[in-house]
N, C-alpha and C positions, 0 to 999 in steps of 0.2 A: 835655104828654101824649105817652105811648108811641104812634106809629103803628101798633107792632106789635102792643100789648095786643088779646088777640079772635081775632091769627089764628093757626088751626094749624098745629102744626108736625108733619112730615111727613119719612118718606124719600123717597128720589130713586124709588127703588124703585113707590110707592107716586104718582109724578105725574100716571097716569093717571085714578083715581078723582078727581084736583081739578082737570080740565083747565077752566080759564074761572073759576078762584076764586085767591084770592090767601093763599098759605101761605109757613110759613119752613121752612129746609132752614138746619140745621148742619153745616158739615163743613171740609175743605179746600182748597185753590186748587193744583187740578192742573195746569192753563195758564193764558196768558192771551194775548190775539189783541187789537190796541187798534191805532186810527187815531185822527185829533185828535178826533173827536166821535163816540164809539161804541168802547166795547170790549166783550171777549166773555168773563169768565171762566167756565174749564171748572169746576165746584165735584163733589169726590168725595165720599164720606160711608161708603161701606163697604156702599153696596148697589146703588151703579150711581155713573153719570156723565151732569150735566148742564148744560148750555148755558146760560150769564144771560146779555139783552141789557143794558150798558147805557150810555141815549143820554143824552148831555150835558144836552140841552135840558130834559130830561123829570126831572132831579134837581137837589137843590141843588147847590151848586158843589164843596163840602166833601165830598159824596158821592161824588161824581163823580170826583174828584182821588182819594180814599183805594181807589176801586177800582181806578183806575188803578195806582197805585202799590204794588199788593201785589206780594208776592214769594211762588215757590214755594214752596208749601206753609204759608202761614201760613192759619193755623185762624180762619174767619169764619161768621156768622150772616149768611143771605141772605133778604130778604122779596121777594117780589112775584108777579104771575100767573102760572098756567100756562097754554104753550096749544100744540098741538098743532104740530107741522115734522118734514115725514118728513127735512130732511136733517140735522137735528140728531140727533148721539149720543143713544141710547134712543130717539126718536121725540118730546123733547117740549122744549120751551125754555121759561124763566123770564123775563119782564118784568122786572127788577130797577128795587125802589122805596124800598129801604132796605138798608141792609149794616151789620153791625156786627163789627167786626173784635177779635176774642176775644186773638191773638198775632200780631204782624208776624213772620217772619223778618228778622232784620237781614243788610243788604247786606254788610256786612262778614264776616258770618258765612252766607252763604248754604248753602239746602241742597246736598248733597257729591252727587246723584244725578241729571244733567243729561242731556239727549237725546241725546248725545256718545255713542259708543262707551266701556266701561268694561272692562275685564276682571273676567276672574269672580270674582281674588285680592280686587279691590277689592272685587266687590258683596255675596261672602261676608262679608267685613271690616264692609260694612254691610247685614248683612243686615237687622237691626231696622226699617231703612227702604226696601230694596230690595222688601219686603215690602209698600209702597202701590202699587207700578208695575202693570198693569193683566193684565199675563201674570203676575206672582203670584198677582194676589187671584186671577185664574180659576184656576190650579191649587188654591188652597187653597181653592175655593168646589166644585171638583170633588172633592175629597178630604174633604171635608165630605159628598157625597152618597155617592162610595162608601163611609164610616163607616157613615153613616146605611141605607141600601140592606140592608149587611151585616145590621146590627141588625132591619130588618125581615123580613129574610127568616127570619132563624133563629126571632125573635120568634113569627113568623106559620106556620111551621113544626112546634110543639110543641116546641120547644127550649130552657134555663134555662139563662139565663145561669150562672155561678158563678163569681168572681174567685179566681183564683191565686196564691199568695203570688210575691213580689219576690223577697225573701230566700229563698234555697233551703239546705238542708245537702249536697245531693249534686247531682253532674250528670245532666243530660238525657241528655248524649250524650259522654261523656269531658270532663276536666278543661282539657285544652289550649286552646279558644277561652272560658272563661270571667274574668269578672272577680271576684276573692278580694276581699272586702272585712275587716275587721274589728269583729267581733260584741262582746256584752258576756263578761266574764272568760275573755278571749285566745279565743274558739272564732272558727271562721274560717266565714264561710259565702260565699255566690254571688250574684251578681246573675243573676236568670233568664234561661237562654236560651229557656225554653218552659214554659208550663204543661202539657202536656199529662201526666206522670206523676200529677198531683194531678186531672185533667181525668177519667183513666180512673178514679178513683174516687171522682169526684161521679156517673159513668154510671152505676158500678152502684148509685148511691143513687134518681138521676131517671132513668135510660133516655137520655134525649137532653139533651148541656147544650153549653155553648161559654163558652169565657173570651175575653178581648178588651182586649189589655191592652201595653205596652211588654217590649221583652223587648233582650235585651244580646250582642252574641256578639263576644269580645275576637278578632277574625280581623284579620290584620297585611294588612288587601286595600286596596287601591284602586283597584279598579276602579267604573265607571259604576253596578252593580248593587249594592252592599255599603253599609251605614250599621252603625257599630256599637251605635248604639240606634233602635231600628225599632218598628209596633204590628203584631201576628200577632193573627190571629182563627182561634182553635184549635176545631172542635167535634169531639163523643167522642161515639161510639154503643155502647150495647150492644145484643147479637144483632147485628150487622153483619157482613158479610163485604166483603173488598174491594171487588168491585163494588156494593155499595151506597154506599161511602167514593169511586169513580170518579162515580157517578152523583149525588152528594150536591154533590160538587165543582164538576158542570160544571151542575147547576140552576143554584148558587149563582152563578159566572161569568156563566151568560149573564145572571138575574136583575140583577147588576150593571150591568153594561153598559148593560141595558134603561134601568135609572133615571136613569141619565147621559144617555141620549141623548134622553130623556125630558124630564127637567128642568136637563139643564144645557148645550144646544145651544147658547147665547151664549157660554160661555165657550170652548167645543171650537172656536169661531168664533174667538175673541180668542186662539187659539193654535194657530187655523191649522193644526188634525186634520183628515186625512182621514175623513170620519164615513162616506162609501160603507163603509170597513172595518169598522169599528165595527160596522154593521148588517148586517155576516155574521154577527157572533157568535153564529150557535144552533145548540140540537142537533141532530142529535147531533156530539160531536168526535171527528177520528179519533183511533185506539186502537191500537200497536203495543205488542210488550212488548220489553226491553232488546236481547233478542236480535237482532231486526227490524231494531233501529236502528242495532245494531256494523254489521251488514251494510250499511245505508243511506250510512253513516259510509263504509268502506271506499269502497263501490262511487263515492263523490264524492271519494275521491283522501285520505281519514284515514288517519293511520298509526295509530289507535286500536285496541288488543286488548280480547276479552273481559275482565273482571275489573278494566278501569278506569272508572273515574266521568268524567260527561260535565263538559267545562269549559266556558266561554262561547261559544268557538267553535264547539264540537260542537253545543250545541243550538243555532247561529244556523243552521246547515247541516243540523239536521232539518228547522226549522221555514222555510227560505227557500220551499217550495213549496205553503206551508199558508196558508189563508184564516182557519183556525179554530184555536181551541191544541188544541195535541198532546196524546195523552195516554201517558203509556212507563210499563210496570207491568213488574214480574218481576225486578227487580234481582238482582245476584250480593250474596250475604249479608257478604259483607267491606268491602261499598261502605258498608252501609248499619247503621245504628243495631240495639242489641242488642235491642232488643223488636219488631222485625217477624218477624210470624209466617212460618213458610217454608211453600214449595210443598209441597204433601204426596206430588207427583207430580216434582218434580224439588227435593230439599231443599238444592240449592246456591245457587237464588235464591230471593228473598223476598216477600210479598204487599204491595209497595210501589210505588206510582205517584207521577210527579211530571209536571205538569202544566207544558209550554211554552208559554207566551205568543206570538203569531206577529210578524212585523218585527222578530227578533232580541232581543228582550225578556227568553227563557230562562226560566226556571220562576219560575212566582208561586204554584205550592201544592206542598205534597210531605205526602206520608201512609201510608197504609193499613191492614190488619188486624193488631193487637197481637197477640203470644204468650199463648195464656191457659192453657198447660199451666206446671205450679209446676218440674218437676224442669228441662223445656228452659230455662225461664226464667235459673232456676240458673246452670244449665250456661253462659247467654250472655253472663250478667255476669263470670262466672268468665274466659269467654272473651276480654273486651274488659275484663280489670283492673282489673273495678269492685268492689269489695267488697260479696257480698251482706249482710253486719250494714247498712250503711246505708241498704238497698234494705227494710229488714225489711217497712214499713207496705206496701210497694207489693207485696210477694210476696203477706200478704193476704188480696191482690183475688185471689190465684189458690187460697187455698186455702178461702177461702167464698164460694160460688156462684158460681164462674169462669165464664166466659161468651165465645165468641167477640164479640168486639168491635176499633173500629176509628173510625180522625179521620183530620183534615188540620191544616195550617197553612198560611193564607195570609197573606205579607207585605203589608202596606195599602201601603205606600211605591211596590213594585214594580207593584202592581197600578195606580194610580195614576201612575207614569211611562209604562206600556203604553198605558193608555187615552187620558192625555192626549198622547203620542208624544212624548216626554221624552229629550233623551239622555242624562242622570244623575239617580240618585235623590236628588242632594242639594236639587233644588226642591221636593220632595214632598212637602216636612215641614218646619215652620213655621222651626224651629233645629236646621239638623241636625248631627249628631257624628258624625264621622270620626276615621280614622286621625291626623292632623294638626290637628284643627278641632273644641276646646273651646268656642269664642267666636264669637258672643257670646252 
C-alpha cells in the first residue's frame, strides 16, 4: 500500500495553510546539511524554499540512506508534516516520512553550478540552470510583477491593449540599429525596434491603447544598460500634449514600484535592495528641460555642448543628487527622432522627455508629443532620409482627423535592473542576447 495515497500535494509556497497535517511537496534538492543520524534537505520547487528533518530512527533504513545520499539538484517527491520554526527558511519545516526520488544526479556527472565562486563567462554559458539559484529566481519573480503591475495599471486606466506587428517594412527611427531579415519573394523587412508608429494609429481608432511586446535594436554596445532584444511597454494617447505623456509616465513608475514593494519585499530581501530607496519613489519627480541640464552637466566639470545627447555618464551625474528619477524634456531636435513635435515657442528643440532612473541607472522611458501637422511631418522624414512613399499609411493619420497626440516607451529589462539594483541588464531577462551572446 502507497503511504502517500490521500495526502495532498501542495507548494512550498502554500505550507502555511497545512501547518500540523502531512502533505507532499515536488521539487528539487537545493542543499543538503547531514550528520550520522539526522539530515536536513533544503527541497525548492519554484515557489519558495523548504527545510525537511530527517531522523534516522523515525524511518526505514532504505529511506534514510537514499536521502542521505542525493546529490544536487536531483528532482524528488517529499511526504511528511508541516510544522511551524521561525529559524527555518520561510518560517516552516517538514517532518520527512517518505521520499521518493523522481532522478539522481550522478556523481560522476554532477551539477556544474556549486557554492564556489564562478564567473559570469561560466554562469552565462549555463544560464538554463544558473536560473534555479535563489537571486535569479527573485529577480525573475520581480520581473514577473513589474510585467504584471504594468498591465494592470494600463488595464485599470482605460487603456487597450493592441499588439504590434514584429515584422516591420520601414524603420522607427533610421535604418542603422536595425536587423534586416528576409521576407517572402526577395522583399526585405525588420525586426521591430518599436511599435509605436502602428501604436499612433490604433489611438486614433481607441483614444488610449499600449502594445507590450519584444522589440530588437541591432546597436554594436556593451555596455551594462543595452540587450539587443528587450520587452518595451509602449502607450499612445490621443489629445495628449507632452505634459500629459510627463505625467502618464511618472503615475505609471511610481505605480510600479508600489507593487513591488508591495508584493515582492522577500525577494528585494534575497538581493539585498536598499528598499528605504525604493519607498521614495513618489510624486511628484523633479523636472528640468535639456537646457537645465547642459548647465548642470557643465557646472559638475562636463565638457558636454548644447546639441549633444546625453551618454551614461551624463545621466549618472544628473541623477547622483536625486532621490526620485529625473525628468529632462525639451530636447534639441537633431538629437531626437523625426516625429517629435517641436516647441512652438523655440522650434530648435522638441516636445520630448526622457526619464532617468536615480543610482546611476539612466533612462528607463523616453517619449513625448508626436507631430500631427501632414506638411512638417514631410518635411521631417525628408530630413532624416527616410522616404516618405513608405511612411504613406502613417502620413494618414495626419490627413484624417489629426490630432495632437503623444507616448512613451519603457524598457521592462532596465526598469527591472533599477529596482532590483542590478549592475547589468543581462540578469533581467530569463536568456538574454547580446552583442556576443546567442546561447543558450
Amino acid at each position: 500500500m502507497n503511504p502517500s495515497a490521500g495526502v495532498p500535494r501542495i507548494t512550498i509556497a502554500e505550507a502555511e495553510r497545512y501547518t500540523g497535517q502531512s502533505v507532499r511537496i515536488a521539487g528539487w534538492l537545493y542543499n543538503l546539511r547531514k550528520s550520522g543520524k539526522i539530515a536536513f534537505p533544503l527541497l525548492r520547487d519554484g515557489t519558495g524554499i523548504i527545510q525537511c528533518v530527517a531522523v534516522k530512527s523515525a524511518l526505514p533504513e532504505e529511506t534514510f540512506n537514499a536521502i542521505r545520499n542525493l546529490t544536487q539538484e536531483s528532482s524528488i517527491i517529499v511526504s511528511g508534516k508541516i510544522r511551524a520554526e521561525q529559524r527555518a527558511p520561510g518560517g516552516f519545516e517538514m517532518d520527512l516520512e517518505d521520499i521518493e526520488v523522481v532522478q539522481r544526479v550522478p556523481e560522476e556527472h554532477p551539477y556544474p553550478i556549486t557554492p564556489k565562486e564562478h564567473g559570469i563567462e561560466f554562469l552565462m554559458d549555463h544560464r538554463h540552470l544558473w536560473l534555479r539559484s535563489r537571486r535569479q529566481h527573485a529577480i525573475l519573480k520581480v520581473r514577473h510583477e513589474v510585467i504584471k503591475a504594468i498591465r494592470n495599471f494600463f488595464d485599470s486606466n482605460g487603456f487597450t491593449l493592441v499588439d504590434t506587428p514584429i515584422f516591420t517594412p520601414a524603420a522607427c527611427e533610421g535604418t542603422t540599429t536595425l536587423f534586416e531579415v528576409d521576407y517572402f519573394e526577395d522583399e526585405k523587412v525588420y525586426l521591430t525596434q518599436s511599435g509605436q508608429l502602428y501604436n499612433e494609429a490604433a489611438a486614433m481608432a481607441l483614444g488610449k491603447v499600449y502594445c507590450f511586446g519584444p522589440t530588437f535594436r541591432a546597436e554594436k554596445s556593451k555596455t551594462r544598460r543595452h540587450l539587443t532584444e528587450f520587452w518595451m511597454v509602449e502607450p499612445e494617447m490621443a489629445y495628449a500634449t507632452l505634459e500629459d505623456v510627463k505625467n502618464l509616465a511618472e503615475a505609471l513608475v511610481v505605480f510600479v514600484v508600489g507593487r513591488v514593494l508591495e508584493n515582492r519585499r522577500q525577494e528585494l530581501e534575497v538581493l539585498e535592495r536598499d528598499i528605504a530607496k525604493l519607498e521614495r519613489i513618489q510624486a511628484p519627480f523633479p523636472r528640468i528641460s535639456y537646457g537645465q541640464a547642459i548647465d548642470i552637466l557643465k557646472s559638475k566639470g562636463s565638457e558636454i555642448e548644447w546639441g549633444a545627447d546625453f551618454g551614461n555618464t551624463d545621466e549618472t551625474i544628473l541623477t547622483e543628487d536625486q532621490q526620485r528619477p529625473l525628468m529632462v524634456d525639451r530636447f534639441p531636435a537633431g538629437i531626437k527622432a523625426f516625429y517629435f513635435e517641436p516647441d512652438s515657442e523655440h522650434p530648435e528643440v522638441v516636445l520630448g522627455v526622457d526619464v532617468l532612473a536615480p543610482e546611476g541607472y539612466g533612462e528607463i522611458i523616453g517619449g513625448g508629443q508626436r507631430i500631427h501637422n501632414l506638411d512638417l511631418l514631410v518635411e521631417r522624414l525628408k530630413a532624416h532620409n527616410l522616404p516618405p512613399e513608405a511612411f504613406d499609411w502613417y502620413l494618414d493619420l495626419r490627413r484624417y482627423g489629426t490630432v495632437p497626440h503623444g507616448g512613451f516607451g519603457m524598457g521592462v529589462e532596465r526598469c527591472v535592473a533599477w529596482i532590483c539594483g542590478l549592475e547589468h541588464v543581462r540578469e533581467t531577462i530569463g536568456f538574454p542576447r547580446m552583442l556576443y551572446r546567442t546561447r543558450p
